[in-house]
C-alpha positions in Angstrom: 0.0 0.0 0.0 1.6 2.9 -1.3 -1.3 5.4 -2.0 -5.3 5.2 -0.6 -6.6 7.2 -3.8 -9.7 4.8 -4.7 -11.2 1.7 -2.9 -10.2 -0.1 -5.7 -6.5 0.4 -4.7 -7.2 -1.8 -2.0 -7.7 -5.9 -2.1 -10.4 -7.7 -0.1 -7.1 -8.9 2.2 -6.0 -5.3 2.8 -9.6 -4.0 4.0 -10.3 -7.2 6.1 -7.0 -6.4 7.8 -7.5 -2.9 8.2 -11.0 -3.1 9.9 -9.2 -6.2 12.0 -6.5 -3.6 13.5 -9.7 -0.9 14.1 -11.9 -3.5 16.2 -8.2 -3.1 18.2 -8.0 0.2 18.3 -11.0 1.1 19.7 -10.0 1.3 23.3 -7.4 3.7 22.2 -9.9 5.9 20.1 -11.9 6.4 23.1 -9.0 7.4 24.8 -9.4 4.6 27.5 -6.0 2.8 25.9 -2.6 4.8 25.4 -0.3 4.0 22.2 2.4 5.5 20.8 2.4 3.8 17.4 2.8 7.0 15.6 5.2 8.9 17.7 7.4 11.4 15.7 5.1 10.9 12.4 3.5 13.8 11.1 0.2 13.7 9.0 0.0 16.7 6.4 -4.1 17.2 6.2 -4.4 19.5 2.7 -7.8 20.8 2.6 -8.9 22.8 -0.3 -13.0 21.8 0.5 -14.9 22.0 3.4 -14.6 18.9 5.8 -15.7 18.3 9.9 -15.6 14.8 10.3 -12.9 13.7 8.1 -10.4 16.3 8.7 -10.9 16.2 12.5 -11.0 12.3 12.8 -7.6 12.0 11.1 -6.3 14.5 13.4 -7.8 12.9 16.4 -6.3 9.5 15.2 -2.9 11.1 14.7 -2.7 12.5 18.1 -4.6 9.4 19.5 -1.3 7.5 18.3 1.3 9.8 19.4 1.6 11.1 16.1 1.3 15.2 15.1 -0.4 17.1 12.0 0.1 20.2 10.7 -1.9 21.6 7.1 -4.5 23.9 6.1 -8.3 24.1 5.9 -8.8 27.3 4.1 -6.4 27.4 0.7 -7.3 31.4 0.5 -4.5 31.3 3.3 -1.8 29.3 1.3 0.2 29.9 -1.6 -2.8 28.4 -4.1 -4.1 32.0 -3.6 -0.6 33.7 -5.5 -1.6 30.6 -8.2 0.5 27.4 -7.0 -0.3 25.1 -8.9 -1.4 21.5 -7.2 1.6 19.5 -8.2 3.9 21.7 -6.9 2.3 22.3 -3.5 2.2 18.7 -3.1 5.7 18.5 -3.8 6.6 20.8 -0.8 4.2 19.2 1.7 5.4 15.6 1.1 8.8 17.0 2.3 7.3 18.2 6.0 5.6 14.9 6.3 5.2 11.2 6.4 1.8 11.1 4.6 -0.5 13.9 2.9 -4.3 14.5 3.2 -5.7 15.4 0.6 -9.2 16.9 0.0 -9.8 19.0 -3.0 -13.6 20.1 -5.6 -11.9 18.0 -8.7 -12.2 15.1 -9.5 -9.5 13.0 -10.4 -7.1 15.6 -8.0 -6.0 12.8 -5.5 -4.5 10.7 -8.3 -2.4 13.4 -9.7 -1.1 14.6 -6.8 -0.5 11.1 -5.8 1.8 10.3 -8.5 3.7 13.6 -7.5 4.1 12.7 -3.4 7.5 10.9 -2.7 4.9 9.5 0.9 1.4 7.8 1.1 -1.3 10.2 -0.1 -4.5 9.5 1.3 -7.8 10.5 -0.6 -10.2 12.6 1.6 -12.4 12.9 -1.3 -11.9 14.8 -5.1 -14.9 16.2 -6.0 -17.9 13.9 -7.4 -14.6 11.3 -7.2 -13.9 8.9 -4.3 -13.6 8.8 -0.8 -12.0 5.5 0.2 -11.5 6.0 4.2 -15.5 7.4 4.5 -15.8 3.3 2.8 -13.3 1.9 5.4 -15.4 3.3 7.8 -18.7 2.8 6.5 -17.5 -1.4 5.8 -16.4 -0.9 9.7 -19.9 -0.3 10.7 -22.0 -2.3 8.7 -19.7 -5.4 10.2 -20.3 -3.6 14.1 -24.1 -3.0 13.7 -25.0 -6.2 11.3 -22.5 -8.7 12.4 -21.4 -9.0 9.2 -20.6 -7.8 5.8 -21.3 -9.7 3.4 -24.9 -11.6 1.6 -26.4 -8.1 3.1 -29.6 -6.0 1.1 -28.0 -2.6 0.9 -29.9 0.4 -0.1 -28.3 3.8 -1.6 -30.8 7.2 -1.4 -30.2 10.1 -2.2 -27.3 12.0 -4.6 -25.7 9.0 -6.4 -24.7 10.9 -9.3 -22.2 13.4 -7.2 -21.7 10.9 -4.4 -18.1 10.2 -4.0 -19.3 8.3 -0.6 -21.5 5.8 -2.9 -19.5 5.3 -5.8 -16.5 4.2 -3.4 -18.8 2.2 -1.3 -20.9 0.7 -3.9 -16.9 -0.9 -5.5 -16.0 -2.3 -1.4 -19.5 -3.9 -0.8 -19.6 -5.6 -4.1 -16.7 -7.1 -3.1 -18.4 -9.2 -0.1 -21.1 -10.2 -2.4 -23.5 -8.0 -1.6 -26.8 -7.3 -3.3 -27.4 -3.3 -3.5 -30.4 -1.2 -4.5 -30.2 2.6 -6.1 -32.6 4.8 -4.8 -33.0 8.5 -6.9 -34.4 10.9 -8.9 -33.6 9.7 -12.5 -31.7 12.8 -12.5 -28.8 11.3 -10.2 -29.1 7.9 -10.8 -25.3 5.9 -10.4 -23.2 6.9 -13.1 -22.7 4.1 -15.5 -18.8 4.2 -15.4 -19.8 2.8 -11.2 -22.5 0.1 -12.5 -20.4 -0.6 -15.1 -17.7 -2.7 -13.0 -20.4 -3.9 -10.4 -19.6 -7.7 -9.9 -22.6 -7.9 -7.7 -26.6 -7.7 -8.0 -28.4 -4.5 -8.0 -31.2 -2.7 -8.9 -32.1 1.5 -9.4 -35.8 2.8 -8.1 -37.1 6.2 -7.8 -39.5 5.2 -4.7 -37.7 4.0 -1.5 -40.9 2.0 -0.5 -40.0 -0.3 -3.4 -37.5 -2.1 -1.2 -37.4 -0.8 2.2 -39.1 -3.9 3.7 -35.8 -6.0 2.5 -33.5 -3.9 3.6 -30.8 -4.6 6.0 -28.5 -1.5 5.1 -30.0 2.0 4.0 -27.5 4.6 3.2 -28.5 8.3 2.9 -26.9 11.1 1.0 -27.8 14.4 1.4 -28.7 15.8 -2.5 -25.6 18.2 -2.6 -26.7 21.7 -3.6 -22.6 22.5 -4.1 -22.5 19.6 -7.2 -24.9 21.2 -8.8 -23.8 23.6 -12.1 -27.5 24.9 -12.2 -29.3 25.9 -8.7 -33.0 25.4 -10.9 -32.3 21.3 -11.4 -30.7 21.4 -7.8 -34.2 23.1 -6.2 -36.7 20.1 -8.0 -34.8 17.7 -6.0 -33.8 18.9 -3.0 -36.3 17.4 -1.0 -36.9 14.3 -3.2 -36.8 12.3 -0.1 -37.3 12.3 3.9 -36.9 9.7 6.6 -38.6 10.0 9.1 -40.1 7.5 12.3 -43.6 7.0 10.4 -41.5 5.9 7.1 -39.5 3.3 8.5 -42.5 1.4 10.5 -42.4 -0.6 7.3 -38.5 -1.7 8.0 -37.2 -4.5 9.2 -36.3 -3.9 13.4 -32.6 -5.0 12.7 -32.5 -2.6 9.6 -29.9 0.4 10.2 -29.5 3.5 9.1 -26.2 5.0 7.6 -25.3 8.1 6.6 -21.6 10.0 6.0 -22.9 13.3 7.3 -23.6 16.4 7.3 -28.0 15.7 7.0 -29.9 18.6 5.9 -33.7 17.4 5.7 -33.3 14.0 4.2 -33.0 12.0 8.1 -36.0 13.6 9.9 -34.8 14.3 14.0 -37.3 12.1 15.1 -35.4 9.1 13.8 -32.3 9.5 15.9 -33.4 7.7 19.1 -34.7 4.8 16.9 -33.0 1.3 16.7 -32.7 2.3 13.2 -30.1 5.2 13.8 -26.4 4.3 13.6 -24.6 7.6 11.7 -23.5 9.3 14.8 -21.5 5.5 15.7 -20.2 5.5 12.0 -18.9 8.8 12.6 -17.2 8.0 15.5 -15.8 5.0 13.5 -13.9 7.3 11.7 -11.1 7.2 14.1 -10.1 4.1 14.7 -10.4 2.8 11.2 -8.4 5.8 10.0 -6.2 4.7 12.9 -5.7 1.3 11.6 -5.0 2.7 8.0 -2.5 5.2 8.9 -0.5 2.7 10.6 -0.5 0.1 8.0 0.6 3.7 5.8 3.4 4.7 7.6 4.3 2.2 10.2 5.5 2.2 13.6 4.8 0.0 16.7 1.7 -1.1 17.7 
């Protein structure tokens, strides 16, 4: 493992070991363990788009391992402001550390800068792209909460055109066999170029009460108003759909609900202290599977 740019960078052995070393790590997330796996490595998070959970769960699982970051979350304060281009701020940040964060709008920005970083560069997410640890963690959970993660009846709503979080996740699941169902607007339906190299069943709907009673797994996206080149095709789908406590009286009980975060109307409040809920444990998640990956990144003692 050089670079985490896609999922697909990844074999089935590699992620099975990785959320192995996160069930391990746990203790030490939550602070109630103490390890200095990462002491004296420094994490470089490069953040050239908005980010709350990602950003601050690498940092946390930096520190959490004795390990330091420095970076940016607002490129109007760097150098990309005088017109640095990416390649060459990449090419100064892999010097001051021992792996590089990168989030950044375009898509296809993580690979690039990936084959100009002389250490590991992780993916935080590149635009409409991929966003292989949000997968890690979101594999992590469906394992914690189901038992398993594989022979499951996953569900997708939401933005599936723009959203980086399904097209990596939709690649991992099929992996462990898993059958998956796309719920949209025909208007951000999965790209082709993600069903395309599906090696798994699956199935697209507009209504989620097509398949709700089957699922075990329903991950919602929020529509992303920031994807969208015109703000008229963004506003006859913004509120395409809601979950909420009435909805999901048709769900199986041991049916959970995912989601990478932040909700906007799509995950109705009423549904957080349901046995359904589980996206405030999957973002907690984020820290020891990014815990688990960063070591197998950049070594040290566990």
């Amino acid at each position: 493992m050089k670079h985490v740019v896609s999922i697909s960078d990844l074999s089935k052995k590699q992620i099975l070991s990785i959320l192995k070393r996160a069930k391990e790590l746990v203790p030490v997330a939550k602070g109630k363990k103490k390890s200095k796996s990462l002491d004296g490595k420094i994490l470089a998070t490069c953040f050239f788009e908005p980010s709350t959970r990602t950003r601050l769960s690498f940092e946390t699982a930096m520190q959490r391992l004795g390990g330091t970051c420095i970076g940016f979350a607002d490129p109007s304060a760097t150098s990309h402001l005088k017109g640095e281009t990416l390649v060459d701020g990449i090419r100064m940040v892999a010097g001051y550390a021992d792996a590089v964060l990168l989030r950044h709008p375009q898509e296809g920005s993580a690979r690039l800068a990936s084959e100009n970083s002389e250490v590991p560069l992780i993916n935080g997410g590149d635009g409409a792209g991929q966003h292989p640890t949000q997968t890690l963690l979101d594999l992590f959970t469906i394992n914690e909460e189901m038992g398993k993660m594989e022979g499951l009846n996953v569900g997708m709503l939401g933005d599936l055109r723009y959203g980086r979080t399904v097209h990596s996740l939709s690649h991992a699941l099929a992996k462990f066999n898993n059958k998956l169902s796309f719920i949209s607007p025909d208007s951000l339906s999965m790209p082709s170029y993600v069903t395309d190299d599906l090696s798994c069943d699956w199935s697209s709907h507009n209504s989620i009460e097509d398949v709700l009673n089957d699922l075990d797994i329903l991950y919602v996206t929020r529509i992303q108003k920031e994807r969208f080149p015109d703000l008229e095709e963004y506003k006859k789908v913004a509120s395409a759909y809601i979950i909420d406590s009435d909805l999901l009286k048709n769900a199986k009980s041991s049916m959970r609900i995912l989601h990478p975060l932040p909700r906007v109307t799509e995950i109705s409040t009423d549904v957080d202290d349901t046995k359904h809920a589980a996206y405030f444990r999957q973002a907690f998640n984020g820290v020891p599977v990014r815990m688990a990956l960063l070591e197998q990144l950049i070594g040290g003692k566990k």
